[in-house]
C-alpha positions in Angstrom: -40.7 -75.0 7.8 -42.3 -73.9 4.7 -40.4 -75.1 2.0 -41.2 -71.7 -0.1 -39.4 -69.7 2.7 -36.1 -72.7 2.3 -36.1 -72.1 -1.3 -35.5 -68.4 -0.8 -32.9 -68.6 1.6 -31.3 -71.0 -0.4 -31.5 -69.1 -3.7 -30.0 -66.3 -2.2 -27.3 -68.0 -0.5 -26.2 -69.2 -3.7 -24.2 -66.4 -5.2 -22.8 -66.0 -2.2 -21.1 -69.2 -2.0 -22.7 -70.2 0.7 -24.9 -73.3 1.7 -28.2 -73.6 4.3 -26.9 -75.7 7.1 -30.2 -75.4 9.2 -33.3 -73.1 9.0 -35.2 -72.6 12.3 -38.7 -70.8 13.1 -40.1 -69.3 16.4 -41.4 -66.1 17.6 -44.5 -64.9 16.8 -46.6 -65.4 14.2 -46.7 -61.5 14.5 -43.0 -61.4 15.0 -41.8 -64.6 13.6 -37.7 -65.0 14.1 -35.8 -66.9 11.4 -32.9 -69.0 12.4 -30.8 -69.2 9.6 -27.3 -71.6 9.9 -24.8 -71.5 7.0 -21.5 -72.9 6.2 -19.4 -72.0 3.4 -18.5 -74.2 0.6 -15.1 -74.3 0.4 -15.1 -76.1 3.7 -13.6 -72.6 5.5 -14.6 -71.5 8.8 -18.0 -68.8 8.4 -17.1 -65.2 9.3 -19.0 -62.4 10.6 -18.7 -60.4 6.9 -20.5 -64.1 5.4 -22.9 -63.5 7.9 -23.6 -60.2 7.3 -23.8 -60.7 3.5 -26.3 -63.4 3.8 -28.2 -61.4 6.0 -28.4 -58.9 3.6 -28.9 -60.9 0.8 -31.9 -62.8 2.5 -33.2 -59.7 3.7 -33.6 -58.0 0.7 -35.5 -60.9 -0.8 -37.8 -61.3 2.4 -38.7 -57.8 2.5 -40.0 -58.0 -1.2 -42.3 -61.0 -0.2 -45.3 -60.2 1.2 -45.6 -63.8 2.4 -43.8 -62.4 5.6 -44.6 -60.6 8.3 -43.5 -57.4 7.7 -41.8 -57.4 11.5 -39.6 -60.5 11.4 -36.3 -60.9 13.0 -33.8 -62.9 11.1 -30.3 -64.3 12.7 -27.8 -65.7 10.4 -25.0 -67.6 12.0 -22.3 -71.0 11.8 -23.5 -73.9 12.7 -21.1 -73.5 15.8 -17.9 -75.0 17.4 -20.3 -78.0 19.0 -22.0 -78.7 15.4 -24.1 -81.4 14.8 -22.4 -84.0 12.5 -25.7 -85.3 10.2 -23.8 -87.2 6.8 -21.0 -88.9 6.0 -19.7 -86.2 4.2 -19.7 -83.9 7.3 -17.7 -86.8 9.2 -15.2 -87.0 6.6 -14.6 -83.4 6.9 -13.8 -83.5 10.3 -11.6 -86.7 10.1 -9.2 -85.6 13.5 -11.5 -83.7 15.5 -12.8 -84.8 18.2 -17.0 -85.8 18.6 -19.7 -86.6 21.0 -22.2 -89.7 19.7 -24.6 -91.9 20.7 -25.8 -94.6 19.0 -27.9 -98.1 19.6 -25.3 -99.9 17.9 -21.8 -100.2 19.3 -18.7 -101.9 20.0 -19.5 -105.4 21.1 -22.2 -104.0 23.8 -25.7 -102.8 21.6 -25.4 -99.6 23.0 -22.6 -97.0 22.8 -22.0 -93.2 23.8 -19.3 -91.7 24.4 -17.8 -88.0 24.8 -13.8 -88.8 24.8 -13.3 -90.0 20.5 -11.8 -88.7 17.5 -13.1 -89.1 14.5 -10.7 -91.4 12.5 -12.0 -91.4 9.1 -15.5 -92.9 7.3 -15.4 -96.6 5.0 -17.9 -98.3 3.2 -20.4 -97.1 0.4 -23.1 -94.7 -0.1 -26.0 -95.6 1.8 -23.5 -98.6 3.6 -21.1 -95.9 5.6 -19.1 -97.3 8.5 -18.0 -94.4 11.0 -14.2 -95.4 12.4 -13.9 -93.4 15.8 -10.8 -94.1 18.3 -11.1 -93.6 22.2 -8.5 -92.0 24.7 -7.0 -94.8 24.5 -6.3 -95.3 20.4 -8.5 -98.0 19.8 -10.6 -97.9 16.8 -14.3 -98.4 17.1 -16.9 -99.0 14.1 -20.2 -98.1 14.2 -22.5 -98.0 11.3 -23.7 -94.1 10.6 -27.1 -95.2 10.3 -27.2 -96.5 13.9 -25.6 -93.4 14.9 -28.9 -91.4 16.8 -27.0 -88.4 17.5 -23.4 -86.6 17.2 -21.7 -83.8 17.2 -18.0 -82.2 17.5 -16.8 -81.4 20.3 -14.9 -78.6 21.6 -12.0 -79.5 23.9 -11.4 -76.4 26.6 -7.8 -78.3 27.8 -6.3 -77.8 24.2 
């Protein structure tokens, strides 16, 4: 992704009080299609009127750079219910929720994945983070974030 294009998108996000979660490209190169993914900064759920103000916030700024083709299409959305969790600061902001991960290094075994946790809360240092996740059954796992290959939260359809 061109880093020119990011610094726009995050430049006019800004004012907005909003933050770049993800930035996506695909299409065409005669019809490219941006994929933009925000999140708010006061830790609040995104709504449709954030959407629609960062769309036309980034818009605007796109259609002043000639940089892009002049027939893009540009979709501006939450990261979702089934987010990916990437830092230790989005795992300590969903402390309680429940999460999918996968990871080389786990409880006692090498290896551990599972889809039934909570996330229970985040220790350690920068750089040093231990993620504390419990199972069905309430016992607490911890797995180091950096061995953690993939996660995300999960939605639960029962609740």
């Amino acid at each position: 992704m061109s880093e020119a294009l990011q610094a726009i998108v995050v430049q006019e996000l800004d004012p907005l009080e909003l933050e770049l979660f993800q930035l996506r490209s695909g299409g065409t190169k005669s019809r490219p299609v941006l994929d933009v993914r925000i999140e708010r900064r006061d830790g609040e759920k995104v709504t449709v009127d954030d959407c629609a103000k960062a769309s036309r916030a980034i818009e605007a700024r796109l259609d002043a750079d000639s940089s892009i083709a002049a027939r893009y299409v540009l979709e501006v959305s939450s990261p979702g219910v089934e987010r990916p969790l990437r830092n230790a600061g989005d795992w300590r902001r969903f402390v309680g929720r429940d999460a999918v991960i996968s990871t080389d290094a786990g409880p006692g075994v090498g290896r551990f994945e599972s889809q039934d946790i909570r996330i229970a809360g985040v220790e350690g240092d920068a750089d040093d983070e231990i993620i504390v996740v419990e199972d069905a059954g309430g016992q607490a796992h911890r797995v180091p974030l950096a061995a953690i290959r993939k996660a995300r939260l999960a939605f639960n359809w029962k609740r």
